[in-house]
C-alpha positions in Angstrom: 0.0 0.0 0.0 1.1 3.4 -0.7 -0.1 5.6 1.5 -2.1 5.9 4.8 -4.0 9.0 5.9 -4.2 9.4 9.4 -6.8 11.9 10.3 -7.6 12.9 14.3 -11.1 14.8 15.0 -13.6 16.0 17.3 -16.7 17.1 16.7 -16.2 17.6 13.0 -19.5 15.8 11.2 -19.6 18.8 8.6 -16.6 18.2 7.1 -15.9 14.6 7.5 -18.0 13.7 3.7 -16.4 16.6 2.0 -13.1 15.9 3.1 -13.2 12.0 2.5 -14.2 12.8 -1.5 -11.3 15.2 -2.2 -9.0 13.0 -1.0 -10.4 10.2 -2.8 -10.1 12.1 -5.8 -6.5 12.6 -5.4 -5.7 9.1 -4.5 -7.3 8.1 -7.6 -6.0 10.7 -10.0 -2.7 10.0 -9.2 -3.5 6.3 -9.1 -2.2 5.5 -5.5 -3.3 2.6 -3.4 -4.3 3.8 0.0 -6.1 3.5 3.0 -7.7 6.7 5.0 -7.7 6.2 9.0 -10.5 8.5 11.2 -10.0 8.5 14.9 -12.7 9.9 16.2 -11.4 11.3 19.7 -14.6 11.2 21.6 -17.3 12.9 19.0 -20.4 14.0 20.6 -22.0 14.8 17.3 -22.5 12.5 14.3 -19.2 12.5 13.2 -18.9 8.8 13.9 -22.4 8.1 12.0 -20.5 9.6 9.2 -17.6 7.7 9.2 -19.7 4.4 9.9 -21.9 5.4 6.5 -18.3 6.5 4.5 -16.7 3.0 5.8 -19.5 1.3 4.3 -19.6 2.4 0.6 -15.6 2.9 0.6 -13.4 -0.2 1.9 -10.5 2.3 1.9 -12.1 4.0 4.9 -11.7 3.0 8.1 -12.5 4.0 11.4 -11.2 4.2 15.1 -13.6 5.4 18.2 -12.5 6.2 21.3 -15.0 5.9 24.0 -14.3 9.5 25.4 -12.3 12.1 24.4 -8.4 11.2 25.3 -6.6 14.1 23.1 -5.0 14.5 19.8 -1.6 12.6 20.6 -3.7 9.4 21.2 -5.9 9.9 18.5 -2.7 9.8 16.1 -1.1 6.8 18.4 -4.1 5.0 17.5 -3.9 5.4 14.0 -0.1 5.0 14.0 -0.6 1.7 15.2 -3.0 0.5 12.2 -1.3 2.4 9.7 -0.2 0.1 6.8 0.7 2.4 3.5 5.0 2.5 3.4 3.7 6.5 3.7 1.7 7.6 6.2 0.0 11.5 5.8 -1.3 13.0 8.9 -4.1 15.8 8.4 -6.7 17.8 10.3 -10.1 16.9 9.6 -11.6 20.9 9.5 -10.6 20.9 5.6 -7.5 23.7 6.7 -5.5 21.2 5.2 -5.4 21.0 1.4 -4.9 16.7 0.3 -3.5 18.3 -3.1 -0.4 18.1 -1.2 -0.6 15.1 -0.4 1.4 13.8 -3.6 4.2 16.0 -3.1 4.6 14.9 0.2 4.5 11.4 -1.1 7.3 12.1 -3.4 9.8 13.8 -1.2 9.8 10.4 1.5 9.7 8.1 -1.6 12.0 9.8 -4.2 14.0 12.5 -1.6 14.4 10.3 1.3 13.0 12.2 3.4 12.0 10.5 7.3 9.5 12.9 7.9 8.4 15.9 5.7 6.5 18.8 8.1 4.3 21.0 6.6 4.8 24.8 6.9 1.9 27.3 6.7 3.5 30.4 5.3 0.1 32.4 5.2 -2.2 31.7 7.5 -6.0 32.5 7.8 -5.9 33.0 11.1 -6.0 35.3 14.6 -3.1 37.4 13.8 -3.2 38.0 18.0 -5.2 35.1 19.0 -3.4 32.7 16.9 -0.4 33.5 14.2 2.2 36.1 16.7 1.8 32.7 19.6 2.3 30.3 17.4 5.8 32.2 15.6 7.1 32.7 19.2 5.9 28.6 20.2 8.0 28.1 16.6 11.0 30.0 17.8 11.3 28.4 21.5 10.7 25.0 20.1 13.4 25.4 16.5 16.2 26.8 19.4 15.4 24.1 21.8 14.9 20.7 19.9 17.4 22.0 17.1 14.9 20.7 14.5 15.0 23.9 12.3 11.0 23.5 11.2 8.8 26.7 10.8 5.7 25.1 11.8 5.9 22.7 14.2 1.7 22.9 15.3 0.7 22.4 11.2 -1.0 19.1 11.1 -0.5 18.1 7.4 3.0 16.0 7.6 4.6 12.6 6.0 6.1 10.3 7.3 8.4 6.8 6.5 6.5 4.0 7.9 9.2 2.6 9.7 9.3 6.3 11.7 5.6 5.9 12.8 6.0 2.7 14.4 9.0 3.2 16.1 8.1 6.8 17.5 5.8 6.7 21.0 3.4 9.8 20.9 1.9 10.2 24.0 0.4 13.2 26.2 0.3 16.1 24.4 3.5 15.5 22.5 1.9 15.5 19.0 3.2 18.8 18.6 6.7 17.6 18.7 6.6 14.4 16.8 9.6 15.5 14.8 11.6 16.2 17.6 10.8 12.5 18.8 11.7 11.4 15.6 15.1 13.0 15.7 15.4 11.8 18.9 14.6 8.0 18.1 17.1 8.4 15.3 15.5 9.5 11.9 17.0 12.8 11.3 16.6 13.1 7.5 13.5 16.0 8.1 12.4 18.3 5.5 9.6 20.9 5.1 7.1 22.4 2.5 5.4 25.2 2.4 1.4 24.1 1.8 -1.9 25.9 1.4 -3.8 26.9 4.4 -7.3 27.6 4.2 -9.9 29.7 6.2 -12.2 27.0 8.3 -15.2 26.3 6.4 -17.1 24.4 9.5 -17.3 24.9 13.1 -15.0 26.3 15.7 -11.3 25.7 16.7 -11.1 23.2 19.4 -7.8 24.5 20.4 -7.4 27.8 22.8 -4.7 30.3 24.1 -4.3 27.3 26.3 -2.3 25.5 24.0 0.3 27.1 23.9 1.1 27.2 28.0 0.9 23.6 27.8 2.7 23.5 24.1 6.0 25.2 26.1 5.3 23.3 29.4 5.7 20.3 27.1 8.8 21.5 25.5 10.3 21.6 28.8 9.5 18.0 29.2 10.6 16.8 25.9 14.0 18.8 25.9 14.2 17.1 29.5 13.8 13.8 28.4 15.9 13.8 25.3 18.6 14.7 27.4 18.2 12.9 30.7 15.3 10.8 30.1 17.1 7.2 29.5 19.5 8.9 32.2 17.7 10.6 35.1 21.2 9.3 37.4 23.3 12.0 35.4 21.2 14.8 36.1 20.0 14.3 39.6 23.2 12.5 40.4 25.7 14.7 39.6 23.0 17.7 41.2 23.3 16.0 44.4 26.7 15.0 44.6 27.3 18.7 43.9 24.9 20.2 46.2 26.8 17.9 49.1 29.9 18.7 48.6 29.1 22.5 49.0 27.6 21.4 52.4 30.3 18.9 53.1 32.6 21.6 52.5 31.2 24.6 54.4 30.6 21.5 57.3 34.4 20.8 57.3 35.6 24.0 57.9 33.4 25.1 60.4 34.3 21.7 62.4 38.1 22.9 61.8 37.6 26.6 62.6 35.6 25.4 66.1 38.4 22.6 66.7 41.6 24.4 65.7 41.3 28.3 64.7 38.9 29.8 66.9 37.8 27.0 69.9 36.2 29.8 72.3 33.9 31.4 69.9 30.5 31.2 69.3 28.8 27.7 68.7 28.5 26.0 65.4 24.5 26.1 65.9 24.8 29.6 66.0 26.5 30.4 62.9 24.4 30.9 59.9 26.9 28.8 57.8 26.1 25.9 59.2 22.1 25.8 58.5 23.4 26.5 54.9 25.4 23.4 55.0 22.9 21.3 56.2 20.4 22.0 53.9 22.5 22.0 51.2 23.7 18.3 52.0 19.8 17.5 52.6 18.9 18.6 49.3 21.7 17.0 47.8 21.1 14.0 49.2 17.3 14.2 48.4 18.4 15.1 44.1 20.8 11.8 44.3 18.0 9.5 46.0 15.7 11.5 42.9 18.4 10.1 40.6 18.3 6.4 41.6 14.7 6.5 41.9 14.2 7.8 38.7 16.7 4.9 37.4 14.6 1.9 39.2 11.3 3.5 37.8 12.5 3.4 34.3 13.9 0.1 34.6 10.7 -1.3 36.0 8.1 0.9 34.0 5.6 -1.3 32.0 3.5 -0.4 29.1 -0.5 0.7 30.4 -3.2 1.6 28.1 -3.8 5.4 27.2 -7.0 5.0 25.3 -10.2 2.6 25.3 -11.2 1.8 21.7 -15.2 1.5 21.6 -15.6 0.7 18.0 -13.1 -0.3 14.8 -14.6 -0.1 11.2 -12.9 -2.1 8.2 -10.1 -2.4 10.5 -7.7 -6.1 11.4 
């Protein structure tokens, strides 16, 4: 199989027919075999009656329903999992994103060898306040950051190898920063193209300002565990070790100063240096013991579900 379209939603029943055809009629115009996955995360409008009806008269769709609404970055986990085409597209479901691009896409993993290609909306048609000035400073902290130089991380319509889907593990909210997981798990050959953007026909945004608070609180995380998080010891570890030797230290010398120097001055208990060397060697003990518990929980951490499927159309 060529290609597989993974395609997240919520609450998008309007779209979901009109979307389905025009993709339709690119796959067959350019004569690919393909398969096109909906998750629905959670719908509570008709948007899985649609895809049951879709599924029905079109083999090549399939469906995913999650029983509530578990977020984007499970939605696309889902699909990742079933996705069988040696390319897979992801692609919002409010018709913003233009399938015409899809071929191009297809030919820059296939014929440029691209791991990933990331789509880049260059004009946007949308809240210059609300939506566009966040997003370019979310863009800026992530490129310096993750040191993946994309424009657009947050644009939905991106391609990937197969091989980079299955070995990738999108979880949270971490969808916006799949390429940086990809560089991370080892495919670094990324590219970008600059694609259409269109003004939402249907519905509202289901994303707020609140995206991008968590969007940085998450790049945090994910810059923390690229560099520590198979390693938790060498941060924490070496933290602690510091912090108690700065203790240690400022301990030492006020043992040597009672003891030797200055025997009939005040007591130790009454110097400010020595509350400042104990806490320093308690919280440097506490970051070591943070260090080796971080190491036992990684080494005994087992795989739990993230999502409860309800329903699978035309699916294995």
């Amino acid at each position: 199989m060529n290609i597989s379209i993974v395609i997240p939603l919520l609450n998008e029943a309007e779209s979901l027919t009109e979307l389905h055809d025009w993709i339709v009629s690119v796959m067959q115009s350019n004569s690919f075999s393909y398969e096109i996955l909906f998750i629905d995360d959670g719908s509570t409008d008709n948007s899985w009656e649609i895809i049951s009806t879709l599924s029905k008269k079109d083999n090549n769709a399939k469906g995913i329903r999650f029983l509530q609404n578990f977020g984007k970055s499970q939605a696309l986990h889902a699909g990742f999992a079933k996705a069988k085409g040696d390319v897979v597209i992801t692609m919002d479901a409010d018709l913003q994103d233009n399938p015409e691009e899809i071929p191009e896409l297809y030919q820059m993993i296939i014929n440029d060898d691209f791991d990933l290609v990331s789509g880049w909306k260059k004009k946007r048609y949308d809240s210059v306040i609300a939506k566009n000035l966040p997003s370019k400073l979310f863009n800026w902290a992530a490129r310096r950051t993750s040191g993946v130089k994309l424009h657009d991380f947050n644009c939905g319509l991106k391609a990937y190898k197969n091989a980079v889907v299955k070995n990738i593990d999108v979880n949270g909210e971490m969808h916006r920063y799949i390429p940086v997981l990809a560089k991370n798990a080892g495919f670094k050959v990324i590219g970008e193209k600059v694609v259409k953007h269109q003004a939402r026909k249907y519905g509202t945004t289901k994303f707020g300002m609140n995206r991008f608070i968590n969007g940085f609180l998450d790049l945090l995380t994910i810059w923390f565990i690229s560099k520590f998080g198979k390693r938790p010891m060498h941060l924490f570890g070496a933290l602690g070790v510091i912090m108690f030797l700065i203790g240690f230290t400022f301990a030492f010398y006020m043992g040597i100063d009672k003891l030797f120097i200055n025997p009939t001055g005040r007591l130790i208990t009454q110097r400010p240096t020595f509350y400042i060397a104990l806490a320093t060697m308690i919280i440097g003990t506490q970051s070591f013991i943070a260090g080796f518990l971080g190491e036992l929980i990684l080494r005994s951490k087992r795989d739990s579900k993230r999502y409860l499927i309800k329903e699978n159309l035309n699916l294995d």
